[in-house]
C-alpha positions as CSV (number, residue, x, y, z in Angstrom):
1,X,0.0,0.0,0.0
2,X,1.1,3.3,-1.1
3,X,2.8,6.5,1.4
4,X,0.0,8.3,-0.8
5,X,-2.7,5.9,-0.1
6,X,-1.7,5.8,3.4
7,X,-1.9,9.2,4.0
8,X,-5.4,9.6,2.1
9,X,-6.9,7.1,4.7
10,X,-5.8,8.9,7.5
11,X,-7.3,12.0,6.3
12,X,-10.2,10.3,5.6
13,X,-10.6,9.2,9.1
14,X,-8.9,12.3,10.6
15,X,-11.8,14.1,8.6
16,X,-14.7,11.3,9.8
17,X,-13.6,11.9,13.4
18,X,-13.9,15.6,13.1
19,X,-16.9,15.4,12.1
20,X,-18.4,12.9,14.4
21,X,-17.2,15.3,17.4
22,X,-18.7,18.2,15.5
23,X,-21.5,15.9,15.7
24,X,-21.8,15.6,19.3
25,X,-22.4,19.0,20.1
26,X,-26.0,20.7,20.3
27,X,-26.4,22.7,17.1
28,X,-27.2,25.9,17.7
29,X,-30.7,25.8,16.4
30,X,-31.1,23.0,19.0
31,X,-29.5,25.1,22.0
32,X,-31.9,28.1,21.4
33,X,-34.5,25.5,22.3
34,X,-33.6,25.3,25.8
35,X,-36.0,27.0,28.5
36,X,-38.6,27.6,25.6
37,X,-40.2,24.3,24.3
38,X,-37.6,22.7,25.5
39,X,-36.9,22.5,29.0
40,X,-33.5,23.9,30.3
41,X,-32.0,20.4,30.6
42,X,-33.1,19.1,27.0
43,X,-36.8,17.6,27.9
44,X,-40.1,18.0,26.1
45,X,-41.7,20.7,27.9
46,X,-45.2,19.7,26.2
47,X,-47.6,17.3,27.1
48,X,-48.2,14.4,24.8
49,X,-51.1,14.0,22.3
50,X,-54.1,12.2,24.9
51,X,-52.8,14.1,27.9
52,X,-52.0,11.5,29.9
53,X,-48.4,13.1,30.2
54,X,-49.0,16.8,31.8
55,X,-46.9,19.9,30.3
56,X,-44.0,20.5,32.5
57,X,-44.6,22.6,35.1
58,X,-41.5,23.4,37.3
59,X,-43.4,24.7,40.0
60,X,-41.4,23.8,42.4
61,X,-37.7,24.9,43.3
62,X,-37.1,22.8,46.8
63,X,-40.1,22.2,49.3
64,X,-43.5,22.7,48.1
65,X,-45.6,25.4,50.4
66,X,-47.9,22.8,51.1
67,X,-45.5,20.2,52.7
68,X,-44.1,20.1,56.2
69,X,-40.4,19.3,56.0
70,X,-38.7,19.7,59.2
71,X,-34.9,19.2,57.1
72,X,-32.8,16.9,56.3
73,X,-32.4,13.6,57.9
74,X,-35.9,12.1,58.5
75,X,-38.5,9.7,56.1
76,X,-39.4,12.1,52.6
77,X,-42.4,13.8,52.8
78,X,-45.1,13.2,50.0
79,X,-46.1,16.4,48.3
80,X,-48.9,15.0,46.6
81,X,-51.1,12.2,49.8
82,X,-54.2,12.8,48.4
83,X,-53.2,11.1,45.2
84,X,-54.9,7.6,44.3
85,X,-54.6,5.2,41.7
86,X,-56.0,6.3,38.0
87,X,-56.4,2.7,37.2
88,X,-54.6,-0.6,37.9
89,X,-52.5,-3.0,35.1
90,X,-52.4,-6.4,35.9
91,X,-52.1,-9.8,34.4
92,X,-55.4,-10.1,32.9
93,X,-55.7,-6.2,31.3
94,X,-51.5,-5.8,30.1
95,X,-52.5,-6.2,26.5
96,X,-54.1,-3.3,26.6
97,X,-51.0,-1.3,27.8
98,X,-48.5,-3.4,26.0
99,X,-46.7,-0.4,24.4
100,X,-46.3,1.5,27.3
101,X,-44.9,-1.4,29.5
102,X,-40.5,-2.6,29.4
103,X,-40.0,-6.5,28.7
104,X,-39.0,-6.7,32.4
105,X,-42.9,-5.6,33.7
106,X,-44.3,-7.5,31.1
107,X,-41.8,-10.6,32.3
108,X,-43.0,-9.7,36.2
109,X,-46.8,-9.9,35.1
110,X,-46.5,-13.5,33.5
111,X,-44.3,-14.6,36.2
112,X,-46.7,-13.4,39.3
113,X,-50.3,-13.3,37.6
114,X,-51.9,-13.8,40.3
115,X,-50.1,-11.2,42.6
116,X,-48.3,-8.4,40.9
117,X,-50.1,-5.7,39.6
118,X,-48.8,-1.6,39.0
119,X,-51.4,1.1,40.1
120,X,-50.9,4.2,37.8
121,X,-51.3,7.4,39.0
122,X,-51.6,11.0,37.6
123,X,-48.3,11.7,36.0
124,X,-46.4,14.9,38.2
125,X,-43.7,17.3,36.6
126,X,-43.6,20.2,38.7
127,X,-40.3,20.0,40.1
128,X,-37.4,21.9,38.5
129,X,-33.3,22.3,38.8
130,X,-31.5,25.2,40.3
131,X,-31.3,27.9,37.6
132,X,-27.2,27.1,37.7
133,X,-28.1,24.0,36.2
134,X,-29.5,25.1,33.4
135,X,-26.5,27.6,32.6
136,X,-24.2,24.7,33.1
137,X,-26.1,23.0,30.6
138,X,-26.3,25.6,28.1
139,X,-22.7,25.7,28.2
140,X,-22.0,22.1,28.1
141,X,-24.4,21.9,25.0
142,X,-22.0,23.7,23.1
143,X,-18.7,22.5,24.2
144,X,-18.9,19.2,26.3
145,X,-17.6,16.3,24.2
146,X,-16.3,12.6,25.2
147,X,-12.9,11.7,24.8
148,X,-10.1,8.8,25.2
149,X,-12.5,6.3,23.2
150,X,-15.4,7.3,25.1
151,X,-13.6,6.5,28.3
152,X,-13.4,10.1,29.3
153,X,-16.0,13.9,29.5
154,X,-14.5,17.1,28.9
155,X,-17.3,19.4,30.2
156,X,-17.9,21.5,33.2
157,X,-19.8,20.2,36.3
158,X,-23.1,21.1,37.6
159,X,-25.2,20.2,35.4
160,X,-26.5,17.8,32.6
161,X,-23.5,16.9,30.1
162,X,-25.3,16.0,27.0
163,X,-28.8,17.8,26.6
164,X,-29.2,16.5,23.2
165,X,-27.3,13.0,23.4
166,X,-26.2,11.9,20.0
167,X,-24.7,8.5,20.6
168,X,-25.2,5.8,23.2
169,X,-21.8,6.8,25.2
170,X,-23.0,10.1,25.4
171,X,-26.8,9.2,27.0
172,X,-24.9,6.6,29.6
173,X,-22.6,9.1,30.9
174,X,-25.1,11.6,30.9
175,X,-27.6,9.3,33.1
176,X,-25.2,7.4,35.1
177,X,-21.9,9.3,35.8
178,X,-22.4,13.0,35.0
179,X,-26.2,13.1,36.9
180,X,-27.4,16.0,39.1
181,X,-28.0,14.7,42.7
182,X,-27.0,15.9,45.9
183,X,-23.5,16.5,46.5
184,X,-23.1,14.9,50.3
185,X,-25.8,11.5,51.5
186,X,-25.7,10.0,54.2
187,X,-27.8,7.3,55.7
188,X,-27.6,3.4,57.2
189,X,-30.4,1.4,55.0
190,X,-31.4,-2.4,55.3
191,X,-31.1,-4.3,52.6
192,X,-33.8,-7.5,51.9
193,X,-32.3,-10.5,50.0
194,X,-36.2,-12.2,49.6
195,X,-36.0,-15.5,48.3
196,X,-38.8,-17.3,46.0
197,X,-40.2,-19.4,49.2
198,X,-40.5,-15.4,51.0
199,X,-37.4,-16.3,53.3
200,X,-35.5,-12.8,53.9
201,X,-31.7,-12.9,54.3
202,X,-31.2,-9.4,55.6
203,X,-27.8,-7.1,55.2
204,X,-27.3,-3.3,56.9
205,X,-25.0,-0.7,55.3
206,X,-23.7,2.8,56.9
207,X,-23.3,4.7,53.3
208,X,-21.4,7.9,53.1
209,X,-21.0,9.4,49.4
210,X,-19.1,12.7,48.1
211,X,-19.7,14.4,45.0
212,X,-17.8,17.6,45.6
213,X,-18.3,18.9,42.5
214,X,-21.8,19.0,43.0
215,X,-21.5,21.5,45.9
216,X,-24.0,24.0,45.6
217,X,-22.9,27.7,43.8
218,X,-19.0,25.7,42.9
219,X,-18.1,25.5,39.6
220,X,-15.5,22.9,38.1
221,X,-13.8,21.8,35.0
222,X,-13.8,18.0,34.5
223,X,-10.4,18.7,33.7
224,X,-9.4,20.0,37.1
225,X,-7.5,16.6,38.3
226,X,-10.4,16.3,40.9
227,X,-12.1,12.8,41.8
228,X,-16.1,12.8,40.0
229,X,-17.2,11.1,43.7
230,X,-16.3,9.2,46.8
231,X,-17.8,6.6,48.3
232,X,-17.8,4.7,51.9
233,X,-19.6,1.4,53.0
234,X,-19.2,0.0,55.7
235,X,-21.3,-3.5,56.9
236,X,-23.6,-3.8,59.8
237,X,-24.9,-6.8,59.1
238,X,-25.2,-9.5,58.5
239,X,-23.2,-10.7,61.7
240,X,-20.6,-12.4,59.8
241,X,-19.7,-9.8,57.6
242,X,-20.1,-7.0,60.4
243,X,-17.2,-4.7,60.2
244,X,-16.6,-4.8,56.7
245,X,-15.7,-1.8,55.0
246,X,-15.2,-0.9,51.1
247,X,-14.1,2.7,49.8
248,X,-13.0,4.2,46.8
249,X,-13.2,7.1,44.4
250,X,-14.2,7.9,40.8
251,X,-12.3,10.1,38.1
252,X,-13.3,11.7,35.3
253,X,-11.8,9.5,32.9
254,X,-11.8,6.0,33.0
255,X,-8.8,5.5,30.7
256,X,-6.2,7.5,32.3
257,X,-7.6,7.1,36.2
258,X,-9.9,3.8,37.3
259,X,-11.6,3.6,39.9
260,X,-9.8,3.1,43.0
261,X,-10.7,0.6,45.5
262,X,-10.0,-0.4,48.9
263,X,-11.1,-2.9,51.2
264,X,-10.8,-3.4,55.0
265,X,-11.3,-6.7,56.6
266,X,-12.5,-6.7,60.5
267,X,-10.9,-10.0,60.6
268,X,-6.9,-9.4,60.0
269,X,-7.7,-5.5,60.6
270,X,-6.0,-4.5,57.1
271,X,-6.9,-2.7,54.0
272,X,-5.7,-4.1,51.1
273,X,-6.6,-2.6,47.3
274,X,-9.0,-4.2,45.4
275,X,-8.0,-3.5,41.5
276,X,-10.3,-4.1,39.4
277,X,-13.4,-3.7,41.5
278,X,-16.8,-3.0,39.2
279,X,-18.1,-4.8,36.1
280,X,-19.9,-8.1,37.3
281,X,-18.2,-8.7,40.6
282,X,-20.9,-9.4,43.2
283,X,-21.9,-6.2,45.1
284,X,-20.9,-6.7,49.0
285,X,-23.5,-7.9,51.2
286,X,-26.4,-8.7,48.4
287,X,-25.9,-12.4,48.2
288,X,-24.4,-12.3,44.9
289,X,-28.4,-11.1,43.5
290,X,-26.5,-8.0,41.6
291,X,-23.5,-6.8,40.7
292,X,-20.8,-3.8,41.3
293,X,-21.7,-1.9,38.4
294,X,-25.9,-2.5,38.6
295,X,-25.9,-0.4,42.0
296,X,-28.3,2.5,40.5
297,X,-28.8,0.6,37.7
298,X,-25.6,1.4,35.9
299,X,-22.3,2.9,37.6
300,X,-18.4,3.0,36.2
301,X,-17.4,2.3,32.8
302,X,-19.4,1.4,30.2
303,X,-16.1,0.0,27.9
304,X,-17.3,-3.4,28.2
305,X,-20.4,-2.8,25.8
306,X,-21.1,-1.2,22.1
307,X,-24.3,1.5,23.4
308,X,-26.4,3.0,21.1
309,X,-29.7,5.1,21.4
310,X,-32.9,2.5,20.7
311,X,-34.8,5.8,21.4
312,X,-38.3,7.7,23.2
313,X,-41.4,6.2,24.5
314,X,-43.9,6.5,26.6
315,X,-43.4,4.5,29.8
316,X,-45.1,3.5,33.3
317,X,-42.2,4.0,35.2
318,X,-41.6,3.8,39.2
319,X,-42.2,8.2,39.7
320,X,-42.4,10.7,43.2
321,X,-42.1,7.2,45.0
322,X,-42.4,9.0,48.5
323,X,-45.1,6.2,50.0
324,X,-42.4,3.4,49.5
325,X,-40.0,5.1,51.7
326,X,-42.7,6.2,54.4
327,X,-41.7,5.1,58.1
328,X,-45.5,4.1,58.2
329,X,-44.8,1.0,56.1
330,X,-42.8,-2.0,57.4
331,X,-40.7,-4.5,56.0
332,X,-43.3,-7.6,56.2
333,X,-46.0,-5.6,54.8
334,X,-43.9,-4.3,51.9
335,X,-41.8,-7.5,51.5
336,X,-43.6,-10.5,50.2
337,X,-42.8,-13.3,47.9
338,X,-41.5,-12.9,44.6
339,X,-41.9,-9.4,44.5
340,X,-42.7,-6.0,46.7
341,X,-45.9,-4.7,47.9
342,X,-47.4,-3.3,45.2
343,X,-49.8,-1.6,47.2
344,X,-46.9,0.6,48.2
345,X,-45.6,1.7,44.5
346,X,-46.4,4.3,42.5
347,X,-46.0,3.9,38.4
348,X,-46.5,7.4,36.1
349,X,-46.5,7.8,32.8
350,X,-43.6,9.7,31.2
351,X,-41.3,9.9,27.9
352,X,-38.0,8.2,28.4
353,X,-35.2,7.4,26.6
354,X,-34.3,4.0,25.7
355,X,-30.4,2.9,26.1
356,X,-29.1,-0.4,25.3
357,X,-25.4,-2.2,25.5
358,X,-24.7,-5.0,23.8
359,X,-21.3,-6.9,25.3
360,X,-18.2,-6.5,23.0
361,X,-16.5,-9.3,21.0
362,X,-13.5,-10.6,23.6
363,X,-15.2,-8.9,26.7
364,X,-16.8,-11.4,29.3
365,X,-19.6,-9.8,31.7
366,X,-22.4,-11.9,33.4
367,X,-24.8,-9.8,31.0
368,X,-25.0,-10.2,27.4
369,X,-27.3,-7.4,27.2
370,X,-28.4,-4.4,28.9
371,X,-31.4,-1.7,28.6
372,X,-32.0,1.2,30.1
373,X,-34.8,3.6,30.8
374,X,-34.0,7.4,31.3
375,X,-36.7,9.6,32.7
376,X,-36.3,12.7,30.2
377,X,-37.1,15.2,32.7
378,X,-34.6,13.9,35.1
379,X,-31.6,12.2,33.0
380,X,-32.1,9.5,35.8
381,X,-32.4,6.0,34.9
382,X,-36.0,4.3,36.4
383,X,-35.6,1.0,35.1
384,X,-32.9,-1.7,33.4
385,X,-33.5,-5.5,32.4
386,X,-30.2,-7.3,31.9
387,X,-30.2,-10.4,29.9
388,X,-28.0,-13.8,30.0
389,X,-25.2,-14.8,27.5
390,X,-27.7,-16.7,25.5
391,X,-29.9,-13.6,25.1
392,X,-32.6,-14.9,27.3
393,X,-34.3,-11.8,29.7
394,X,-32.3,-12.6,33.7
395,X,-33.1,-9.6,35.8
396,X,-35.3,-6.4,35.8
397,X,-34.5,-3.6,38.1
398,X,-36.4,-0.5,39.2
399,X,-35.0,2.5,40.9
400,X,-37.5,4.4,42.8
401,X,-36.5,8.2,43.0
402,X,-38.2,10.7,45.1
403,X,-37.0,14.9,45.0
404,X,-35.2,16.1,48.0
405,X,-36.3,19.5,48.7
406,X,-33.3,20.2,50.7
407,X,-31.1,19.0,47.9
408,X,-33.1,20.6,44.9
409,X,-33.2,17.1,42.7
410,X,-34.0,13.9,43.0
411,X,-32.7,11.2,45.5
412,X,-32.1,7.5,44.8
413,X,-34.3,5.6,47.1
414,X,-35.0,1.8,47.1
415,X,-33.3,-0.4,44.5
416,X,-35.7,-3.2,43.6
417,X,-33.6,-5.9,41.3
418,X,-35.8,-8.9,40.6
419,X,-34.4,-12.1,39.2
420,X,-36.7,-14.1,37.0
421,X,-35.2,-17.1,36.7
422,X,-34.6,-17.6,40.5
423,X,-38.1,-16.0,41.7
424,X,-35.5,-13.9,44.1
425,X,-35.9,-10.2,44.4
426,X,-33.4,-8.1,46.3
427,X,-34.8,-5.0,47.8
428,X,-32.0,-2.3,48.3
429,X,-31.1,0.8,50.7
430,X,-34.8,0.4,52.7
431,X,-35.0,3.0,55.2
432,X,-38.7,2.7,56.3
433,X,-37.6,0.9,59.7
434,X,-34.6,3.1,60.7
435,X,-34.5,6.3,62.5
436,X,-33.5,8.4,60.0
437,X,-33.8,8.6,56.0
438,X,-31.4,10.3,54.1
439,X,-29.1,12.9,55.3
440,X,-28.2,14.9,52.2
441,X,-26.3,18.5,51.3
442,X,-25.0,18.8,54.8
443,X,-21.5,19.6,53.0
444,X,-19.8,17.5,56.7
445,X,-17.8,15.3,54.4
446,X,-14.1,16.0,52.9
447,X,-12.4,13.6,51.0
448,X,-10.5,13.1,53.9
449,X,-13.5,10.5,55.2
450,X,-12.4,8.0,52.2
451,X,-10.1,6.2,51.0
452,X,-7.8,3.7,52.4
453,X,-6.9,5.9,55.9
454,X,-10.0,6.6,56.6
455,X,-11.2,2.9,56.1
456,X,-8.6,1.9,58.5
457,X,-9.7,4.5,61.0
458,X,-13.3,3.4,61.0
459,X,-12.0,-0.1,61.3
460,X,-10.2,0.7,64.6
C-alpha cells in the first residue's frame, strides 16, 4: 500500500472523526431551544397527544408550600397524599397497555399473575433544577464532548453533560456518571435479599458518598484533576460480615484514572486494594443477587459494551415514589414473595429514553445485554432488564426516585432488582424501619472520610 494511499486514509478518518465530534455538540438551532419548548436540561416541555403526560410545570424549586419538612435527615415527605390510583395493570388487562410497558414488567406480570399488579397514578412534573443547572447545561451543550475512546468527558460540572445525546456513550454518561444529585448523602439502610419461598436474608450498610463537585454555587472543570465522587460502606450486618468496610473514588476519565478501591477486613484488621473492583463482581453484602456496576442501575465504565440510542417512548415508570420510603410502612407488609408490595408503588406515565449495550466481541460480563430507561425530565435511569449470554431476559431492576427539597433534585431511594429465573428479588437501601432517611447536602464530608486511611480508621 502506497505512502500516498496511506496518508489519504488517515485524512479520511482524521476528517470522519472531526466530524463525528462536530456531531456531538448541540447545534445551535437545538440550543436556542432550551427554556422555551424545551426544558432547560433538554426535555419535552409539552404534554403528549391524549394528555395522559402533563406539560411540565416546574413549579417547584425545593419544598412545596404545602409540605411540612422539618430538614434533612428524616423519612421524605409526600407532596402530593391525596393522590390515588388512576387505574390498575395487571395480568389479565396488560395487553391493553403493551406499548407502554418494558420487557422486564411484562416478564413480572406472567411470572406473578396472580399477585403483581402496577397502580398508575396522575403523571407529576412540577419539580425543576436550580437555575445554575440550566446555565451549566447551556454551556455544556456547546462544548462538552467525550474523549479517550469514550472513556473520558470534557465538560464543566453542575449540570446535565449531553442535553441533546447523539450517541449511546453520550446518553450513559449523561444518566449514570455525569447526573445531578446531591452532592453529600448519608444514611444506614437495610437491605432485603427475599427468596422465591418469601425467606429474607437481611444485610445493613452505613453509606457515606461525596460528589464535591456538585457542591451548591462551585463550579468545576472536569479537567481539574479532581475525583467525580467518593464513596464509603461499611457492613452492619449480616453478623458475619459486620465490620466490613469498602471505599473508593471515581475520576473523570476511566482510561487515564480507574476507579480506585479499597477494602478493610475486620478479621486481620487491614486494608488491602482491590484492583479491578466494578463490572460483574458481586456487590458486598447482596448475596451475589446483583452486581458492582448495577448499584443505581448502571455505575463506572461502560467500555465493556457497544451502546447505542434505541430511542423515546412512553413508559409506566416507578415516579415521586415518597409512600415506599414512608416510616409508616414495614418491612413484612412491603416484602412478600416474589416481589414487593405493590400496594406501596407508584408507576406514572412519562417519555424516556431507551439505552441499550450489547457486550463487545473478547469482553466477558455476566450480562450479554443491557437496557435502560432514562426519565427525560430527570436524565435518571428508572428502570434496566439485563439479559444472559444466550440472550434470554435474567433480571429487571427499578430505581424508585423521590426529589429532595433540601437537595433541589432527586434522591435515589430503594433499588428493587428482581431475578426471573430464581423468583428472588433483592430490595436495596430500605430506610422505612430506621430512624432516619437520608441525610443529604450537609457539605460535613471532605475527601478526607475515604479512602484507604479513613477505612482503617473506621475499622479501629
Amino acid at each position: 500500500m502506497s505512502k500516498q494511499f496511506n496518508g489519504m486514509l488517515l485524512a479520511v478518518a482524521a476528517a470522519a472523526l472531526l466530524a463525528s465530534q462536530a456531531q456531538a455538540k448541540g447545534s445551535a438551532a437545538e440550543i436556542a431551544r432550551l427554556g422555551k419548548d424545551l426544558t432547560c436540561v433538554g426535555a419535552e416541555r409539552a404534554g403528549n397527544a391524549d394528555g395522559s403526560i402533563p406539560e411540565w410545570s416546574g413549579k417547584w424549586l425545593g419544598k412545596p408550600p404545602q409540605v411540612n419538612f422539618k430538614g434533612t435527615g428524616g423519612h421524605p415527605v409526600d407532596p402530593y397524599p391525596e393522590d390515588k390510583p388512576l387505574f390498575e395493570i395487571t395480568a389479565a388487562n396488560m395487553d391493553k397497555y403493551a406499548s407502554r410497558l418494558s420487557d422486564g414488567q411484562k416478564a413480572l406480570f406472567k411470572k406473578y399473575p396472580q399477585t403483581f399488579k402496577m397502580e398508575v397514578y396522575q403523571s407529576r412534573r412540577d419539580f425543576r433544577f436550580p437555575d445554575a443547572v440550566c446555565d451549566i447545561t447551556k454551556e455544556n451543550a456547546a462544548k462538552a464532548e467525550l474523549v479517550d475512546d469514550g472513556e473520558g468527558i470534557v465538560a464543566t460540572t453542575g449540570g446535565i453533560a449531553f442535553p441533546f445525546p447523539k450517541t449511546g456513550l453520550e446518553l450513559l454518561w449523561t444518566s449514570s456518571i455525569f447526573t445531578y444529585r446531591p452532592f453529600t448523602e448519608e444514611l444506614i439502610s437495610d437491605n432485603a435479599y427475599v427468596l422465591a419461598d418469601g425467606k429474607i436474608n437481611w444485610g445493613r450498610v452505613k453509606s457515606r458518598n461525596l460528589a464535591p463537585h456538585l457542591e451548591p454555587g462551585k463550579r468545576t472543570s472536569t479537567t481539574d484533576g479532581l475525583q467525580s465522587s467518593f464513596y464509603l460502606n461499611e457492613t452492619l450486618l449480616p453478623e458475619r460480615d459486620k465490620g466490613e468496610i469498602n471505599t473508593g473514588m471515581e475520576f473523570w476519565n476511566h482510561k487515564k484514572q480507574p476507579r480506585q478501591s479499597w477494602r478493610y477486613d475486620p478479621g486481620t484488621r487491614r486494608v488491602r486494594q482491590s484492583p479491578g473492583y466494578g463490572f460483574d463482581m458481586s456487590f458486598p453484602g447482596s448475596g451475589g443477587s446483583i452486581t458492582v456496576d448495577e448499584v443505581r442501575l448502571f455505575n463506572g465504565t461502560g467500555e465493556r459494551y457497544n451502546w447505542k440510542i434505541v430511542g423515546k417512548r412512553e413508559m409506566y415508570i416507578p415516579y415521586n415514589t415518597y409512600r415506599l420510603h414512608s416510616p409508616n410502612v414495614k418491612y413484612v407488609d412491603l416484602l412478600k414473595p416474589g416481589h414487593a408490595n405493590p400496594d406501596y408503588q407508584r408507576f406514572e406515565l412519562h417519555r424516556v429514553w431507551v439505552l441499550e449495550g450489547t457486550l463487545k466481541e473478547g469482553f466477558r460480563h455476566l450480562y450479554g445485554k443491557r437496557v435502560m430507561y432514562i426519565d427525560e425530565d430527570s436524565w435518571l435511569m428508572m428502570m434496566a432488564e439485563n439479559y444472559d449470554a444466550r440472550g434470554g431476559l435474567w433480571r429487571t431492576s427499578m430505581m424508585n426516585y423521590f426529589y429532595a427539597y433540601e437537595a433541589n433534585t432527586w434522591q435515589a431511594g430503594v433499588g428493587l432488582y428482581y431475578d426471573l429465573q430464581a423468583g428472588s428479588y433483592l430490595a436495596f437501601n430500605l430506610v422505612n424501619e430506621q430512624r432516619g432517611g437520608y441525610t443529604l447536602n450537609t457539605g460535613k464530608l471532605t475527601d478526607k472520610d475515604f479512602g484507604p486511611e479513613a477505612a482503617r480508621r473506621a475499622g479501629l
